[in-house]
C-alpha positions as CSV (number, residue, x, y, z in Angstrom):
1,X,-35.8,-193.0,-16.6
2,X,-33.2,-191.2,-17.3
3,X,-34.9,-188.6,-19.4
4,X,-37.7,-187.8,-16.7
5,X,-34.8,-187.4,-14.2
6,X,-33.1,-184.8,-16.4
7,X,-36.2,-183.2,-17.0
8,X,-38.0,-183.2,-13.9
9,X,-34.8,-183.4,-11.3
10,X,-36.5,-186.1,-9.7
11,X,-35.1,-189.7,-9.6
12,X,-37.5,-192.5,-10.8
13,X,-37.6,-196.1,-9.9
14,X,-38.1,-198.8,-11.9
15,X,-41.9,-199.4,-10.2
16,X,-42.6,-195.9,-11.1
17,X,-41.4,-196.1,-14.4
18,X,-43.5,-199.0,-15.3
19,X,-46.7,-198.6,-13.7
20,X,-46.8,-194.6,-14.6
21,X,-44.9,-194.4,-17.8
22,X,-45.1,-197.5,-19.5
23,X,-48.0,-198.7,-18.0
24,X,-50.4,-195.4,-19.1
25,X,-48.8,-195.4,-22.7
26,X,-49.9,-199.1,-23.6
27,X,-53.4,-198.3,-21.8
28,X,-53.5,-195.6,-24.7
29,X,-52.9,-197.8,-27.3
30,X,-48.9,-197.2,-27.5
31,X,-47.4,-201.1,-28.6
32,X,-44.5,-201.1,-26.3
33,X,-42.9,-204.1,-26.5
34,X,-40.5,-205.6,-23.4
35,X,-38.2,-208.7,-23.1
36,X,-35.0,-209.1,-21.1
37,X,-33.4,-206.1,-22.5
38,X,-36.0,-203.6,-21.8
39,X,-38.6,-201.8,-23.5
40,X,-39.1,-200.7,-27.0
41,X,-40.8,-199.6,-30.0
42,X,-41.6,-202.7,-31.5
43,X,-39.9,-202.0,-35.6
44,X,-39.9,-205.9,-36.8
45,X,-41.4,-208.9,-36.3
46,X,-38.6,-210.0,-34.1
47,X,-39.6,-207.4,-31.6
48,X,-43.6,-208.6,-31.5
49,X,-42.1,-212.3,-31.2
50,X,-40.1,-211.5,-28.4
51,X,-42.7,-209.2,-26.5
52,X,-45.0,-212.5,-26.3
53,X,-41.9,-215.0,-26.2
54,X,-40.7,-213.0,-22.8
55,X,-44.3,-212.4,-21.9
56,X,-45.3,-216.0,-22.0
57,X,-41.5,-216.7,-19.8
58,X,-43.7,-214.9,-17.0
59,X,-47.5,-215.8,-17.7
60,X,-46.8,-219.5,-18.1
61,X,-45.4,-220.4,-14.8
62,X,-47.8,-217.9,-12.9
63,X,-51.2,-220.0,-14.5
64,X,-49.5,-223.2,-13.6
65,X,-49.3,-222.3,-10.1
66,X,-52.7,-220.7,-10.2
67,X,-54.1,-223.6,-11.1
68,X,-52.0,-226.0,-8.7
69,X,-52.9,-223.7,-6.1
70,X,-56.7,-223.8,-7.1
71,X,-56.5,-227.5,-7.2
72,X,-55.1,-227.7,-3.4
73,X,-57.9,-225.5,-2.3
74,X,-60.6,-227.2,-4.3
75,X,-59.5,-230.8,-2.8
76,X,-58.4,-229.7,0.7
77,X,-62.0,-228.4,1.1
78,X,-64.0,-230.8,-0.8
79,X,-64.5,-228.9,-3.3
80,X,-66.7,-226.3,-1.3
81,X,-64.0,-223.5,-1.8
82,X,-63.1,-222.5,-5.9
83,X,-60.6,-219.7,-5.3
84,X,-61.7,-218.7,-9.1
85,X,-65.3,-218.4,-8.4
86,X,-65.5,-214.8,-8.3
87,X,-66.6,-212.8,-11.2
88,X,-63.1,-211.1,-11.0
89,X,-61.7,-213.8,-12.4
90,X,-63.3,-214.8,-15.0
91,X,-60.8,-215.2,-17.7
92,X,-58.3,-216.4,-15.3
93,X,-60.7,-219.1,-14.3
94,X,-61.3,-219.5,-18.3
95,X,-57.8,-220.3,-19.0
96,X,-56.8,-222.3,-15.7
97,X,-59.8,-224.7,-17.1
98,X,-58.3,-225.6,-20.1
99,X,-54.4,-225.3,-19.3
């Protein structure tokens, strides 16, 4: 961030950072791998085990409450409304299923 902001003059927050630097560089193929200390070119093993170790610190909790929360809707309305339904979805939907 600091690099753009030296080169550009322009400050650059975090949300910027990620969803217009980082974001466009793995959508070209570019293996970035993040944990709790930040991004990096994965160089070992380690790295890759801690990109899907913090990865799975996030994506974990965030199924389980999809699914919680697709189970509330699904009973509250007799099962008439499945917030997964959608075509959108399907690999959420996929995964929710079996987790």
């Amino acid at each position: 961030m600091e690099h753009i902001r030296a080169r550009t003059g322009n400050k650059v927050s975090l949300h910027y950072f990620q969803t217009k630097v980082i974001a466009q560089l793995r959508e070209a193929g570019v293996l970035i791998a993040s944990s709790s200390r930040g991004y990096k070119l994965p160089a070992s093993e380690t790295d890759l085990d801690d990109f899907v170790s913090h990865s799975n610190t996030i994506i974990s909790p965030m199924l389980s409450r999809v699914k919680r929360f697709r189970d509330q809707v699904h009973t509250a309305t007799s099962g008439e409304i499945d917030i997964l339904a959608h075509d959108e979805y399907a690999l959420i939907r996929k995964v929710v299923v079996e987790f």
